[in-house]
C-alpha positions as CSV (number, residue, x, y, z in Angstrom):
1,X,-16.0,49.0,121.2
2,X,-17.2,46.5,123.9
3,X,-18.0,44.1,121.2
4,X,-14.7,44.6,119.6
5,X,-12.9,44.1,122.8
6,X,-14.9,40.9,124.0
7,X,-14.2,39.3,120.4
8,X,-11.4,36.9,120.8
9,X,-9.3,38.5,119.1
10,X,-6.0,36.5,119.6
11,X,-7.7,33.4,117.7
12,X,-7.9,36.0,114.8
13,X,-4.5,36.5,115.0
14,X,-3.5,33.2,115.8
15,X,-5.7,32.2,112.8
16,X,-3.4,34.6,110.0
17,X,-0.4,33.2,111.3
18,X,-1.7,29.7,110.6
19,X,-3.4,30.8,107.4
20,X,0.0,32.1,106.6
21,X,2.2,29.6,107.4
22,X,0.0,27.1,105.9
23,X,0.0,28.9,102.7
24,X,3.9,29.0,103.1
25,X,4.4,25.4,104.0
26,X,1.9,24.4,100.9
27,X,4.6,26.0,97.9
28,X,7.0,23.8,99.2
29,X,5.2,20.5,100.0
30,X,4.3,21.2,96.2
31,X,8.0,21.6,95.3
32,X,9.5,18.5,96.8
33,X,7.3,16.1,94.7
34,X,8.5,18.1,91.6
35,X,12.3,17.4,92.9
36,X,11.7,13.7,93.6
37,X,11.2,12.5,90.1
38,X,15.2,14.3,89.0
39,X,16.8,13.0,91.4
40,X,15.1,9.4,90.9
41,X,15.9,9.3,87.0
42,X,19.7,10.2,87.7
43,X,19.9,7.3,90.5
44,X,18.2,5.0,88.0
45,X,20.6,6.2,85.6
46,X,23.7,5.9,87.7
47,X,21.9,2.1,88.4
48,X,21.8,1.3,84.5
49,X,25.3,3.2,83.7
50,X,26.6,0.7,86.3
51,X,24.9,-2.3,85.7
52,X,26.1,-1.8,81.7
53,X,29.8,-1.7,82.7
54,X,29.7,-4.7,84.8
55,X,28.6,-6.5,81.7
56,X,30.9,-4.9,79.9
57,X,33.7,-6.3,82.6
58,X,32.0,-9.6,82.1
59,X,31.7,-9.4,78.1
60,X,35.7,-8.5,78.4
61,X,36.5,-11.6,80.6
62,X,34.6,-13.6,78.5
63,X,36.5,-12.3,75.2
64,X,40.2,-13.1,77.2
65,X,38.8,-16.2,78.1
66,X,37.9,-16.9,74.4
67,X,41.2,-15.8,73.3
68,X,43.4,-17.7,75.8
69,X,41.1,-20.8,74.3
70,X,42.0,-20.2,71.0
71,X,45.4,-19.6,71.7
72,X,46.1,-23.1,73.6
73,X,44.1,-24.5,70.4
74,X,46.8,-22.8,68.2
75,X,49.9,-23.9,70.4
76,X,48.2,-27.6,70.5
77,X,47.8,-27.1,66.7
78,X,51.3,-26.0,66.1
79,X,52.9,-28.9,68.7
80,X,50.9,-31.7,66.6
81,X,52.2,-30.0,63.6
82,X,55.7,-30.0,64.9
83,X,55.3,-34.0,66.4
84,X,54.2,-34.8,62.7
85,X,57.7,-33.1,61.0
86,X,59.8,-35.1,63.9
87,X,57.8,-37.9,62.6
88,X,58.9,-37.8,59.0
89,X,60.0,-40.7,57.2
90,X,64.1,-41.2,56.8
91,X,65.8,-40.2,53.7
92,X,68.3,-42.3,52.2
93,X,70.8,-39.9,53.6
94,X,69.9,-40.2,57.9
95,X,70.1,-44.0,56.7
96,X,73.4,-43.8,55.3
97,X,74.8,-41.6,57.9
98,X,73.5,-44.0,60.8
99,X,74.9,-47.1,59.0
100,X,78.9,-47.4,58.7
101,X,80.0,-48.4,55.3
102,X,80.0,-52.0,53.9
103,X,81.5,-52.6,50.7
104,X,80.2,-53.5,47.9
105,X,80.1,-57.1,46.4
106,X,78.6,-58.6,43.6
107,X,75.4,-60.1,44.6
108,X,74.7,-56.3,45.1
109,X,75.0,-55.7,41.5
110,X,73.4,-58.8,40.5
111,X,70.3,-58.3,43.2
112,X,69.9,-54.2,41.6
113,X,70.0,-55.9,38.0
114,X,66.8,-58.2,38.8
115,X,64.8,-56.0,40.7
116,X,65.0,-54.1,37.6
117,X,64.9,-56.5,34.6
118,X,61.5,-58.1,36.6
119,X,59.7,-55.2,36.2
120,X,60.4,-55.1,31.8
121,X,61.6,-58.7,31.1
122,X,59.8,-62.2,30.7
123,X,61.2,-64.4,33.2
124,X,63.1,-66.5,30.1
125,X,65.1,-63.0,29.6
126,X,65.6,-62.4,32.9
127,X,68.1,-65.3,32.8
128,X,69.4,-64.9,30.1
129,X,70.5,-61.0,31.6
130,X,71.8,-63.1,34.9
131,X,75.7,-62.3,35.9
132,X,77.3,-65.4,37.4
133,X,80.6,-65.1,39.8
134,X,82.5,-65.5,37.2
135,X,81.9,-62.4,35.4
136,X,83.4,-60.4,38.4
137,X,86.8,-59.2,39.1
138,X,88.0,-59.1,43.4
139,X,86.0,-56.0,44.9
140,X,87.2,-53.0,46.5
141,X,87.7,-53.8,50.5
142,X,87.9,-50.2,51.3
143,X,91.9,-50.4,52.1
144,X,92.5,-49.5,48.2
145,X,93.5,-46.2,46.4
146,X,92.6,-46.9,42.4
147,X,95.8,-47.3,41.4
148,X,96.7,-50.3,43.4
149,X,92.8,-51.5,43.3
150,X,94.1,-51.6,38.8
151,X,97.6,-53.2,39.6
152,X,95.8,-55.7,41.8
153,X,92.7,-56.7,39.5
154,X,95.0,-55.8,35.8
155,X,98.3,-57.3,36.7
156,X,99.4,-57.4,33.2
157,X,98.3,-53.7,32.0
158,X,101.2,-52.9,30.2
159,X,101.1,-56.0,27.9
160,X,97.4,-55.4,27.8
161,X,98.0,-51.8,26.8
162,X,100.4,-52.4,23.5
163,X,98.3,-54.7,22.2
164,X,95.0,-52.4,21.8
165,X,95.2,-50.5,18.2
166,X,91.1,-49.8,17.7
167,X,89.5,-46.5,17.8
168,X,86.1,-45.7,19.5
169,X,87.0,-48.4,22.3
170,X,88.6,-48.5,25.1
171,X,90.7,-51.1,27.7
172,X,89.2,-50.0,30.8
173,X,86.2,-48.0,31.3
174,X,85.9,-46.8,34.7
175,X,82.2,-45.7,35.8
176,X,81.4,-43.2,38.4
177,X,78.4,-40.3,39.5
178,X,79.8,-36.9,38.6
179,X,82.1,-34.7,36.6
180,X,83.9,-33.8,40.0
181,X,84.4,-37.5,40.6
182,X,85.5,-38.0,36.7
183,X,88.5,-35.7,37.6
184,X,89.4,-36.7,40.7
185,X,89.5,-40.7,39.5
186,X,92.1,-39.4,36.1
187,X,94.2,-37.8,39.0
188,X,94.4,-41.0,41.1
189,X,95.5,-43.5,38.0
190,X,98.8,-41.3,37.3
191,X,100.7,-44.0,39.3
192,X,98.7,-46.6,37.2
193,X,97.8,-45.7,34.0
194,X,101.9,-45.6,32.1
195,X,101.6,-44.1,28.6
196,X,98.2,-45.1,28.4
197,X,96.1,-42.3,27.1
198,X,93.1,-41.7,29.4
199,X,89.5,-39.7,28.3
200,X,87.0,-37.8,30.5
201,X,83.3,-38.8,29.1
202,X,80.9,-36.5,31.3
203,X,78.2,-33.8,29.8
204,X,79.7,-30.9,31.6
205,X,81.0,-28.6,29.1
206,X,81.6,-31.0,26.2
207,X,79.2,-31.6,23.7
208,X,78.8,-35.5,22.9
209,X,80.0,-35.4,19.1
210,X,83.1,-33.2,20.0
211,X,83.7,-36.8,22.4
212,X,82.9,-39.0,19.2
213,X,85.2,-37.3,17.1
214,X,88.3,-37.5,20.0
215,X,87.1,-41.3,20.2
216,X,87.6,-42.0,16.4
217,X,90.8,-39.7,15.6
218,X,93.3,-42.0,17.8
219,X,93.8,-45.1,19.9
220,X,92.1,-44.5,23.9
221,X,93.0,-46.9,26.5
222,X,90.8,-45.5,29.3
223,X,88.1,-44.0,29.7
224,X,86.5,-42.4,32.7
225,X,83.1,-41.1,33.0
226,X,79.5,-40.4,34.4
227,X,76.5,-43.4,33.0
228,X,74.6,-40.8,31.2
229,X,77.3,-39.8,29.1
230,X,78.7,-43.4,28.4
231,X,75.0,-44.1,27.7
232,X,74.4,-41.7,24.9
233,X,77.7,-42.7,23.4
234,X,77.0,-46.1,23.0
235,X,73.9,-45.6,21.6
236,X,75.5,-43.3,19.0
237,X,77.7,-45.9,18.5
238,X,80.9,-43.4,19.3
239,X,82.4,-46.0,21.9
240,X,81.7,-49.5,21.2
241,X,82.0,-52.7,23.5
242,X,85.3,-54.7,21.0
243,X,87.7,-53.9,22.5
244,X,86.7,-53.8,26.3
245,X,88.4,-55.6,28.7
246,X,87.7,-54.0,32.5
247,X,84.2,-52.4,33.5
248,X,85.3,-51.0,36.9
249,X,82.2,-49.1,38.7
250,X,83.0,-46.5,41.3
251,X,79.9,-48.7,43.7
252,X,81.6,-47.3,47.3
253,X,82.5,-44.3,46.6
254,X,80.0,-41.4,49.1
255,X,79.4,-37.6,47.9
256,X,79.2,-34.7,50.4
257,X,75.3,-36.5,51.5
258,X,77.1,-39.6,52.0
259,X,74.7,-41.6,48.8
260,X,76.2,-43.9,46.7
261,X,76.7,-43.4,43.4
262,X,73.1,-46.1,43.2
263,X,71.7,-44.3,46.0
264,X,70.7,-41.4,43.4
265,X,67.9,-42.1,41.4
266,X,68.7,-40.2,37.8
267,X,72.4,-42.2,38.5
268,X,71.0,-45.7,38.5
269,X,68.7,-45.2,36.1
270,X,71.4,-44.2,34.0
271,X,73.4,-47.2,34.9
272,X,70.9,-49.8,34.2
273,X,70.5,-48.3,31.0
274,X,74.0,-48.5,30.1
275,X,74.3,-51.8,31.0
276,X,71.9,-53.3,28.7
277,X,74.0,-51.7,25.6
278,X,75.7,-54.9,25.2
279,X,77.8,-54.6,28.6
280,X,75.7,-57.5,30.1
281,X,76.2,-59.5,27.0
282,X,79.8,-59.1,27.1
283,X,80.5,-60.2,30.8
284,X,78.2,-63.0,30.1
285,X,79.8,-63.8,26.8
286,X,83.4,-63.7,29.3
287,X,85.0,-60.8,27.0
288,X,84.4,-58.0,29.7
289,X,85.1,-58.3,33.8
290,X,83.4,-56.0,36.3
291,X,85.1,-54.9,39.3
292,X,83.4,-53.0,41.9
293,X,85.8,-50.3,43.6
């Protein structure tokens, strides 16, 4: 018992407590490492979830930046488009509305006739298809109606009138661009034309023979009409040149686009055309005056 009491015993006990609370503390010193490794992977998961949406942010800036560029290089696109239509070249129309209105005269008619003779004739034929002064009536200085443009440049009609007796001719043949314009010349000669019997020669509802046939049944003393018309009845030979007196061409006269009736390209092309069916023989040869009204 002696040696029992003279042991020290309070070391042994001291020594469990330790033993125990060393074995305690070891289960959780061995826990924490196991906990460290979690928690790291989430941080260094929250690190990368981060660092991918701020390039995401950036990768979307860079798009709207992209975009906005594109878009300034459409709008410059579209402005250099734009300065391009203001650029466009005049039509004959802008020119015609800009200009005021000069009438015509007859070194207009002579100048249209060589620029288009030089491009089919020799130079001998071009002169021989020349229209002197002579061959011209007084033009049209804008202040005339057609009546008293006819009473001016025809001062003897009535005389003139009695005396023609041959069908498929006329006296005066009036030229001009359109059916519309055919009409509205007939309705402007009533205070001119007397008994005079007056013809419309466009393609507008009447065929050309049913125009022949009205040409060859009686005696026609004017005729008004569009070149294309007049064209295909000369070359037909349903309205010759005999009995012609007065080639009046409607030259000043502007449609709704303010053109001329040679400001339209199908029109003076016609024109020309009609004119070399003997018309420019016949001013030349002093049978036939041309008046521009």
């Amino acid at each position: 018992m002696a040696d029992d009491l003279g042991d020290e015993w309070w070391t042994q006990g001291d020594n469990s407590g330790v033993s125990e609370v060393e074995e305690d503390t070891q289960p959780l010193a061995e826990e924490q490492p196991k906990k460290s490794p979690a928690k790291k992977r989430k941080g260094e998961k929250q690190v990368q979830d981060n660092t991918k949406k701020k390039k995401r942010k950036k990768t979307e800036k860079k798009e709207c930046f992209i975009t906005q560029e594109r878009s300034e290089e459409k709008g410059d696109k579209e402005s250099n488009k734009n300065k391009k239509r203001r650029k466009r070249k005049k039509t004959i129309t802008d020119v015609l509305t800009s200009s005021e209105p000069v009438p015509g005269s007859p070194a207009d008619l002579v100048s249209l006739l060589k620029s288009h003779h030089s491009q089919t004739r020799s130079v001998i034929e071009q002169e021989e298809l020349m229209l002197s002064e002579s061959c011209f009536l007084s033009s049209n200085d804008l202040t005339h109606s057609l009546s008293s443009y006819l009473k001016e440049v025809c001062p003897k009609w009535a005389k003139i009138q009695k005396q023609h007796t041959q069908t498929r001719s006329v006296v005066l043949l009036i030229v001009c661009g359109s059916a519309l314009r055919t009409i509205d010349l007939i309705k402007q000669l009533i205070a001119f034309k007397g008994q005079a019997k007056v013809l419309k020669l466009f393609a507008k509802h009447i065929k050309v023979d049913e125009q022949i046939k009205l040409l060859s049944k009686g005696v026609t003393h004017i005729a008004v009409g569009t070149p294309g018309r007049i064209c295909a009845l000369l070359e037909k030979e349903g309205l010759t040149t005999q009995g012609l007196r007065y080639l009046v061409l409607d030259w000043n006269y502007r449609d709704q686009k303010h053109r001329r009736m040679v400001d339209i390209p199908e029109v003076k092309g016609d024109l020309l055309k009609m004119m070399d069916h003997g018309l420019i023989q016949s001013c030349r040869q002093g049978t036939v005056k041309i008046g521009l009204f």
